[in-house]
N, CA and C atoms as an extended XYZ file, in Angstrom:
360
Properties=species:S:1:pos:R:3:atomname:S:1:resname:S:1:resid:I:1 pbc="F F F"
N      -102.704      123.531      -41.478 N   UNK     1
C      -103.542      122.652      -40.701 CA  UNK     1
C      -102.753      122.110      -39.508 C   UNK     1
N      -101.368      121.629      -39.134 N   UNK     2
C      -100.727      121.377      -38.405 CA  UNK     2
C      -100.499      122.301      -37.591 C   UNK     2
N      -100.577      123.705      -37.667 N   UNK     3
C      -100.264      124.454      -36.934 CA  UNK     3
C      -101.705      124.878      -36.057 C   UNK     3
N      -102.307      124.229      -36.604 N   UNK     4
C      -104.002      124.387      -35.778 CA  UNK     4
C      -104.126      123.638      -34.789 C   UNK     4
N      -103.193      122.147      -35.314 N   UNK     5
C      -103.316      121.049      -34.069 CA  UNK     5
C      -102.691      121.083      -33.254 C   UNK     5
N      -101.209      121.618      -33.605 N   UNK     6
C      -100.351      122.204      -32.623 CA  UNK     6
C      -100.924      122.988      -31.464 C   UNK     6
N      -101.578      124.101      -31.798 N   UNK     7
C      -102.074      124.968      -30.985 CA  UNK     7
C      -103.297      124.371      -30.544 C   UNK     7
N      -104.077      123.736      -30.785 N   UNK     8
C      -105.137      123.217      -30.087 CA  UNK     8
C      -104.145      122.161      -29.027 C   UNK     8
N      -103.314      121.216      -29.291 N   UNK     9
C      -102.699      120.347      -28.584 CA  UNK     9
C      -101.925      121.458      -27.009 C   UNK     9
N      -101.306      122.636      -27.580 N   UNK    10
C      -101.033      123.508      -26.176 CA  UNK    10
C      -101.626      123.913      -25.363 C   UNK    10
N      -103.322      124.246      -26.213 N   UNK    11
C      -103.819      124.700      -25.174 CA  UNK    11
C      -104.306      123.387      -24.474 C   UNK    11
N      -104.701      122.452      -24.876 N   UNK    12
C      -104.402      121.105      -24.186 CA  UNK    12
C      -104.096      120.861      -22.918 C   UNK    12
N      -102.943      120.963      -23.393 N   UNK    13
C      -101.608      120.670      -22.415 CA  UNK    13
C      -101.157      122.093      -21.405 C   UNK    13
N      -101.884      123.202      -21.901 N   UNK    14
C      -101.918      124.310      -21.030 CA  UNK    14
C      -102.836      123.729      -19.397 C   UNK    14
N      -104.276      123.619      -20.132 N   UNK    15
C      -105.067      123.373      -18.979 CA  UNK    15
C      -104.489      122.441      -18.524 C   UNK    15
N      -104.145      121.153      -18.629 N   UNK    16
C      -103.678      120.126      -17.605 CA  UNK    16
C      -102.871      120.340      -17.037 C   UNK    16
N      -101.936      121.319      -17.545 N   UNK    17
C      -100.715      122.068      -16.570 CA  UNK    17
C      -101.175      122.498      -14.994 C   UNK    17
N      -101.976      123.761      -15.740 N   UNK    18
C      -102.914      124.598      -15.172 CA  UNK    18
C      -103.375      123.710      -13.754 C   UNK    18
N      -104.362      122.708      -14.013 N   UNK    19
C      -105.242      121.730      -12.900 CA  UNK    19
C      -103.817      121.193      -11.820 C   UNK    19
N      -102.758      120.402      -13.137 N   UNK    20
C      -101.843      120.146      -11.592 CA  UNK    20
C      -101.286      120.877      -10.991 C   UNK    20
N      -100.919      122.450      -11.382 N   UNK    21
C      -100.325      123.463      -10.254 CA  UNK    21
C      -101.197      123.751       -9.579 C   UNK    21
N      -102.504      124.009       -9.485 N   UNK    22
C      -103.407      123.940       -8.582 CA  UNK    22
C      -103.813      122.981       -7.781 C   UNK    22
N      -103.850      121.427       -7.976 N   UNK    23
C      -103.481      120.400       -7.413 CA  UNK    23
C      -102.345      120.481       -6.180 C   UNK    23
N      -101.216      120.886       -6.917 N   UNK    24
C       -99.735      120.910       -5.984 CA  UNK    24
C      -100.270      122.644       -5.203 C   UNK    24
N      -100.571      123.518       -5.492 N   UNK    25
C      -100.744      124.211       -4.549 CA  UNK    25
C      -101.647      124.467       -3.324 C   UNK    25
N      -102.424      123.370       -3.712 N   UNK    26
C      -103.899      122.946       -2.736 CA  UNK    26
C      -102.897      122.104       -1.581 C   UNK    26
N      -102.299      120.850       -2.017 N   UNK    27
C      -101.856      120.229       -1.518 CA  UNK    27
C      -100.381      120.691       -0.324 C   UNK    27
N       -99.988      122.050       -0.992 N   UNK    28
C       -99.213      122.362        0.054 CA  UNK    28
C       -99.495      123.427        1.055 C   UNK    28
N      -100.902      124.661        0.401 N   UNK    29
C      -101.197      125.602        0.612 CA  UNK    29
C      -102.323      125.185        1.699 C   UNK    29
N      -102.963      124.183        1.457 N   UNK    30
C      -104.293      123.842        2.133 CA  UNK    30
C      -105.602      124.548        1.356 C   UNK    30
N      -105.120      125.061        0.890 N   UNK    31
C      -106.032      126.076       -0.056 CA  UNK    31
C      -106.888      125.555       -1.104 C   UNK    31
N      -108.409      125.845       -1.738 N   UNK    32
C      -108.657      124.917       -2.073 CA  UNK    32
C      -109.249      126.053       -3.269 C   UNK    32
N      -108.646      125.358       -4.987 N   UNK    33
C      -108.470      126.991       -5.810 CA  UNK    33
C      -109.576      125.702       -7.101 C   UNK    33
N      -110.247      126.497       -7.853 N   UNK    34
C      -110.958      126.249       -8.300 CA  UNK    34
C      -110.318      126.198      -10.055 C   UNK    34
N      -110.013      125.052      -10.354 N   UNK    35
C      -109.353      125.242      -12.004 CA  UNK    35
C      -110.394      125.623      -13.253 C   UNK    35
N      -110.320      126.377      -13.948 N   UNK    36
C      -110.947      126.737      -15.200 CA  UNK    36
C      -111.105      125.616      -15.358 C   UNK    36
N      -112.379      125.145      -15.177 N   UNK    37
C      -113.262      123.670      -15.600 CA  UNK    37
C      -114.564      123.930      -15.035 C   UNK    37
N      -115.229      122.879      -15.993 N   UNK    38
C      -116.850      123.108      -15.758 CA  UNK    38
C      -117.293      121.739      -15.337 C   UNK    38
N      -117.608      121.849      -13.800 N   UNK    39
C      -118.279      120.822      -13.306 CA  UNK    39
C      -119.088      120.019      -13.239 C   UNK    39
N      -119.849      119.354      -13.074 N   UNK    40
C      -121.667      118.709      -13.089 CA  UNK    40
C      -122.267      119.344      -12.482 C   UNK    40
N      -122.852      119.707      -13.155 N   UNK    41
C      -124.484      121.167      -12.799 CA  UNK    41
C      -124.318      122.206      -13.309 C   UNK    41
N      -122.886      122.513      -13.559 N   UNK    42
C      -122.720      123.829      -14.105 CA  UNK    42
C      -122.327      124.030      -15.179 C   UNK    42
N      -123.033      125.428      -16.245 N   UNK    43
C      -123.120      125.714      -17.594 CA  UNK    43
C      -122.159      126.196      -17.588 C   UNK    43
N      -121.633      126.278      -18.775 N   UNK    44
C      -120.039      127.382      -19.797 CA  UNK    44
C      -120.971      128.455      -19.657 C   UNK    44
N      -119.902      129.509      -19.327 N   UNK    45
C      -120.194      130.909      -19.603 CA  UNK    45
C      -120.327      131.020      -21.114 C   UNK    45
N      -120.972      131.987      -21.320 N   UNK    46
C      -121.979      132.349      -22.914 CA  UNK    46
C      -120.882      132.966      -23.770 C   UNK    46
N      -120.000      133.398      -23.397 N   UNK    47
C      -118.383      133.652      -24.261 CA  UNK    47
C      -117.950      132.686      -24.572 C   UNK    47
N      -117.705      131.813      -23.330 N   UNK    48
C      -116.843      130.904      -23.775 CA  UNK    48
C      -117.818      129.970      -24.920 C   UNK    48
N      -119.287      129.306      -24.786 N   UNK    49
C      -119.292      129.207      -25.555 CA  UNK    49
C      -120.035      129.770      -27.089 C   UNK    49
N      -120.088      130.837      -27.114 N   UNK    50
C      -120.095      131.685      -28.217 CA  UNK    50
C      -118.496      131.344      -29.521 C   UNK    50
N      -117.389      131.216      -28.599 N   UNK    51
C      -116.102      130.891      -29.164 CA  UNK    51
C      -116.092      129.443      -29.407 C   UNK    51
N      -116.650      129.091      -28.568 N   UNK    52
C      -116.453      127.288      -29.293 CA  UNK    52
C      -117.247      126.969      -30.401 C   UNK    52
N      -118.604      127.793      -30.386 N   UNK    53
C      -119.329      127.805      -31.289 CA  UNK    53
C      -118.689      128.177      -33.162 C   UNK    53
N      -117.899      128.913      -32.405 N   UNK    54
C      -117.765      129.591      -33.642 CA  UNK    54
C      -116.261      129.202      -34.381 C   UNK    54
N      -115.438      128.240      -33.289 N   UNK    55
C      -114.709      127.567      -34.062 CA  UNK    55
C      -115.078      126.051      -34.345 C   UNK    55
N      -115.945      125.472      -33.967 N   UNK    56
C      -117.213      124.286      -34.413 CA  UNK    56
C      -117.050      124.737      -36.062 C   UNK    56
N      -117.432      126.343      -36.299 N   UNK    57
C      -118.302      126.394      -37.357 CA  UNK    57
C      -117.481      126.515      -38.735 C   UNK    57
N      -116.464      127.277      -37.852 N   UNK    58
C      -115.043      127.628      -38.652 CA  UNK    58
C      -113.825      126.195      -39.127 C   UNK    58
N      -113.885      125.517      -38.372 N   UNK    59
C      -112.658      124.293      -38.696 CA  UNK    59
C      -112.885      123.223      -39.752 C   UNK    59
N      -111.718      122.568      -40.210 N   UNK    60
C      -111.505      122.243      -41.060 CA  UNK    60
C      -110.954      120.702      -40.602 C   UNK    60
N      -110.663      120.472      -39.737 N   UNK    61
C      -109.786      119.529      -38.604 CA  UNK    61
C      -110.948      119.188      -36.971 C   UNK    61
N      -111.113      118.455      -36.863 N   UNK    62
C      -111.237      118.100      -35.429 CA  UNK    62
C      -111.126      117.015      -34.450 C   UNK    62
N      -110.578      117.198      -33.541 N   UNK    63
C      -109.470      116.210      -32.869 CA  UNK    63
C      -110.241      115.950      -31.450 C   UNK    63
N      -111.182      114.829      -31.415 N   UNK    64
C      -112.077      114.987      -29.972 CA  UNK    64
C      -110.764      113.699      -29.016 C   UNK    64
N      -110.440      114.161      -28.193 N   UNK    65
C      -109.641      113.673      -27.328 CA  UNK    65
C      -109.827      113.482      -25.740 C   UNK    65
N      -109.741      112.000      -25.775 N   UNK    66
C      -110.472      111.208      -24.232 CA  UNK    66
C      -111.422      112.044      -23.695 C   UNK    66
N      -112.690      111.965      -24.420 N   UNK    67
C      -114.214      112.577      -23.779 CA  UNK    67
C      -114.656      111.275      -23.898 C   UNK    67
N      -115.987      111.214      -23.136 N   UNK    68
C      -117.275      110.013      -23.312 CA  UNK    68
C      -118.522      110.490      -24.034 C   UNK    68
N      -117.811      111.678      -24.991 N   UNK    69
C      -119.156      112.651      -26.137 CA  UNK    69
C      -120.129      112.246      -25.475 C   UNK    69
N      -120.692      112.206      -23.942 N   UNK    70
C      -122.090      111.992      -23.490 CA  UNK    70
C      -122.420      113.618      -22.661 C   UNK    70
N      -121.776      114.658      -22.394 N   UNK    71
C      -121.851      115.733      -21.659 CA  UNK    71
C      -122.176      116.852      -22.277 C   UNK    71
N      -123.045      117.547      -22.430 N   UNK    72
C      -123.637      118.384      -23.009 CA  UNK    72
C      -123.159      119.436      -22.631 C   UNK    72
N      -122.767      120.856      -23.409 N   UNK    73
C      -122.911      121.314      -24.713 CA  UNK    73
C      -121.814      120.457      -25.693 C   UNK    73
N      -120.849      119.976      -24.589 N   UNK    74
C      -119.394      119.807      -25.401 CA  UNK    74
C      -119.619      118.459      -26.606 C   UNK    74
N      -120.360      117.493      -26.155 N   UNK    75
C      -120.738      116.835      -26.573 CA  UNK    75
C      -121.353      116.740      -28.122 C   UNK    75
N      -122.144      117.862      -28.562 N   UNK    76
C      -122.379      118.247      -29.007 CA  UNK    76
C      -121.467      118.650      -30.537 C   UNK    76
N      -120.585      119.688      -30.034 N   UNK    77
C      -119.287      119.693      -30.968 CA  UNK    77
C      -118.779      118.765      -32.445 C   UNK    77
N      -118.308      117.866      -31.920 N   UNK    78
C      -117.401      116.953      -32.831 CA  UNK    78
C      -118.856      116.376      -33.683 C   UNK    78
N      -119.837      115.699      -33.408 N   UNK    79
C      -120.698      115.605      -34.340 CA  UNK    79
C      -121.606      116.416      -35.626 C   UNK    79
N      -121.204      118.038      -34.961 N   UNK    80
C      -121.505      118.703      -35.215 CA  UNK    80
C      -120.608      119.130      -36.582 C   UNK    80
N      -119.412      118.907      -36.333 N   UNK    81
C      -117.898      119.565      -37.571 CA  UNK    81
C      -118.325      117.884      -38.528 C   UNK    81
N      -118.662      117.138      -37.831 N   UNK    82
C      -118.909      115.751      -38.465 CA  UNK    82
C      -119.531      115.700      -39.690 C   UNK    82
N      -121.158      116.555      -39.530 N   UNK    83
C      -122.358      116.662      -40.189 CA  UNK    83
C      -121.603      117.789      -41.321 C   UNK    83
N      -121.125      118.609      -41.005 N   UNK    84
C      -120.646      119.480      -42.132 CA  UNK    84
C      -119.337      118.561      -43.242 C   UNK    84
N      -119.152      117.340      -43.049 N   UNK    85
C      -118.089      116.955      -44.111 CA  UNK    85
C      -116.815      117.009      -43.199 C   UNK    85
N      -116.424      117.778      -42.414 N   UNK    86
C      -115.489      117.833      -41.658 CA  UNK    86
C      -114.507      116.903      -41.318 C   UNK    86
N      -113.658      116.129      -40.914 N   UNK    87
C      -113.025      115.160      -40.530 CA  UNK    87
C      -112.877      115.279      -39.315 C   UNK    87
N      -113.046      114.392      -38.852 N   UNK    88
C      -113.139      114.250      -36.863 CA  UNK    88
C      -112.702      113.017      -36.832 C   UNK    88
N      -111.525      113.228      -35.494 N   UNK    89
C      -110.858      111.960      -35.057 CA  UNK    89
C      -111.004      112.107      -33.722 C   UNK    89
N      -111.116      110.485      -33.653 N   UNK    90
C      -111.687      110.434      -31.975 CA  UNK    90
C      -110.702      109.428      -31.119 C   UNK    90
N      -109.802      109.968      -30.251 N   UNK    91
C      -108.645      109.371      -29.443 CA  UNK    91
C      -109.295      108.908      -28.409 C   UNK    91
N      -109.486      107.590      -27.700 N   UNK    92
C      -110.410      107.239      -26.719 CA  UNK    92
C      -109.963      105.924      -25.887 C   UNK    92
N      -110.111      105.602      -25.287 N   UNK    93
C      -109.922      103.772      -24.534 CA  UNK    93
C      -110.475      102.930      -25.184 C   UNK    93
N      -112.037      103.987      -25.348 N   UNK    94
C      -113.305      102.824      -25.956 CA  UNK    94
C      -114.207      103.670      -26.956 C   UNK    94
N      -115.067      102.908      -27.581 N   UNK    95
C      -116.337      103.802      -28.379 CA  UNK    95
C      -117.181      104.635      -27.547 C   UNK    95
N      -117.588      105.851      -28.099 N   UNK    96
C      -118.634      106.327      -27.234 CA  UNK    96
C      -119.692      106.544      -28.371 C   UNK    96
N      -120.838      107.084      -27.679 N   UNK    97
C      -121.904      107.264      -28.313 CA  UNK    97
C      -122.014      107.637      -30.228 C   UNK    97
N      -120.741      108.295      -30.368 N   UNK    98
C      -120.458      109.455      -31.482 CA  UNK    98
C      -119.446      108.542      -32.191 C   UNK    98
N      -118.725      107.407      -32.044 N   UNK    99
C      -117.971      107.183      -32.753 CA  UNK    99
C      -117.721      107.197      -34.049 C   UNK    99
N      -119.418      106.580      -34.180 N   UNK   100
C      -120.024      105.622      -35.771 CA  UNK   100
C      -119.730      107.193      -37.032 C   UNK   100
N      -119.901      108.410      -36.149 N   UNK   101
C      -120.006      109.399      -36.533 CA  UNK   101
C      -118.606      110.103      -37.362 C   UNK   101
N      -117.874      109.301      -37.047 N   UNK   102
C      -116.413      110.188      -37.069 CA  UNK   102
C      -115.876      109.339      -38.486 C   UNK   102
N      -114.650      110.016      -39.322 N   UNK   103
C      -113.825      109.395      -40.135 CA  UNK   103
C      -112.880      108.513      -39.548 C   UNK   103
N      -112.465      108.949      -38.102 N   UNK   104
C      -111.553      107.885      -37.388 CA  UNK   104
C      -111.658      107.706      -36.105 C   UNK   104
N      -111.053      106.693      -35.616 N   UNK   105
C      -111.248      106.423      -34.335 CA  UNK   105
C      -109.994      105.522      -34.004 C   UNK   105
N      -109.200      106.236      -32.927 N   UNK   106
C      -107.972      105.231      -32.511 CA  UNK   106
C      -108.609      105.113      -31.130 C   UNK   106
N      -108.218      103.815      -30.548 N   UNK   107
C      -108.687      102.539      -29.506 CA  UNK   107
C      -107.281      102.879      -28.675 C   UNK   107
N      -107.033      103.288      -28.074 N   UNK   108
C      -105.965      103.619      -26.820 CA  UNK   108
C      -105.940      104.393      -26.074 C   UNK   108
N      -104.861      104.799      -25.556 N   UNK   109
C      -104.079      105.643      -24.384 CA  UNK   109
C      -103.889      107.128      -25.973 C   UNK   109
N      -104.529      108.302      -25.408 N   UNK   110
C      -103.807      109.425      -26.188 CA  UNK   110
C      -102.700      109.638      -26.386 C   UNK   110
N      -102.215      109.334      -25.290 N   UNK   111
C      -100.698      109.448      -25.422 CA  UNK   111
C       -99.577      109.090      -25.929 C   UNK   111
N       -99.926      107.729      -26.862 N   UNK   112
C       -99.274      107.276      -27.491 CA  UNK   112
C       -99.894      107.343      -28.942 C   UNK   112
N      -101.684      107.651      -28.986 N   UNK   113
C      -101.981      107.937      -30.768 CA  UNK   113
C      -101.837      108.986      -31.342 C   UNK   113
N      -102.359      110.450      -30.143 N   UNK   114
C      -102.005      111.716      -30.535 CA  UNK   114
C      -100.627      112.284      -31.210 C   UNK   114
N       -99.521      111.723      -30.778 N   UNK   115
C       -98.445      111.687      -31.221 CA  UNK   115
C       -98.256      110.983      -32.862 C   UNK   115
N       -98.556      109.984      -32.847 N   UNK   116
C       -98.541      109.335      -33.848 CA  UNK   116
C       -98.966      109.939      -34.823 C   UNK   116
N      -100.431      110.388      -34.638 N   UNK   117
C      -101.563      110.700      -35.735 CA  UNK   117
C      -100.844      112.662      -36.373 C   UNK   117
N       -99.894      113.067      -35.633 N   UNK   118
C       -99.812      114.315      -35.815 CA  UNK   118
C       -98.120      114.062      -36.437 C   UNK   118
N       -97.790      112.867      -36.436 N   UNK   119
C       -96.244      113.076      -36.941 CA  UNK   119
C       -96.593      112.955      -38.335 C   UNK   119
N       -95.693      113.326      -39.164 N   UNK   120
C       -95.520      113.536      -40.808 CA  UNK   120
C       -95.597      112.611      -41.575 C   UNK   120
């Protein structure tokens, strides 16, 4: 199970990588590059979520981290692993819509619970 969060936590920390080298290369390039992210108005491609779907359906663990669970499809998700018995933890500033929903809920900065909640 740790090695699930691990790897969910990289790819994490992949994309945010990802957004600021594109950030820093906009900023020096003038160039203006579009990061693997889904904007307002626009749907997930049907792969991508076909795969989210299907690890929704598959997990055992779920770790919803600084969303406002108000954005649809994603939104969707963590209540979803919820309804099956699942355990869902929700890392946030504040409550959102889905909280009441979850086994836990830490009130902060991720950055200091994610760590916490994943040490031994």
């Amino acid at each position: 199970m740790r090695e699930k969060l691990l790897l969910l936590l990289h790819k994490i920390l992949m994309n945010f990588m990802q957004e600021l080298v594109l950030k820093m290369w906009y900023n020096f390039m003038g160039v203006c590059l579009k990061p693997h992210a889904v904007w307002f108005g626009e749907g997930l491609e049907q792969n991508v979520l076909n795969s989210a779907e299907q690890a929704v359906d598959e997990c055992d663990l779920c770790m919803v981290v600084t969303t406002s669970s108000v954005v649809y499809p994603a939104a969707m998700f963590a209540p979803s692993v919820a309804s099956r018995g699942v355990t869902v933890a929700e890392f946030n500033l504040e409550d959102t819509p889905a909280t009441m929903q979850f086994k836990y809920h830490f009130c902060g900065p991720a950055g200091t619970f994610v760590p916490q909640a994943l040490d031994p």
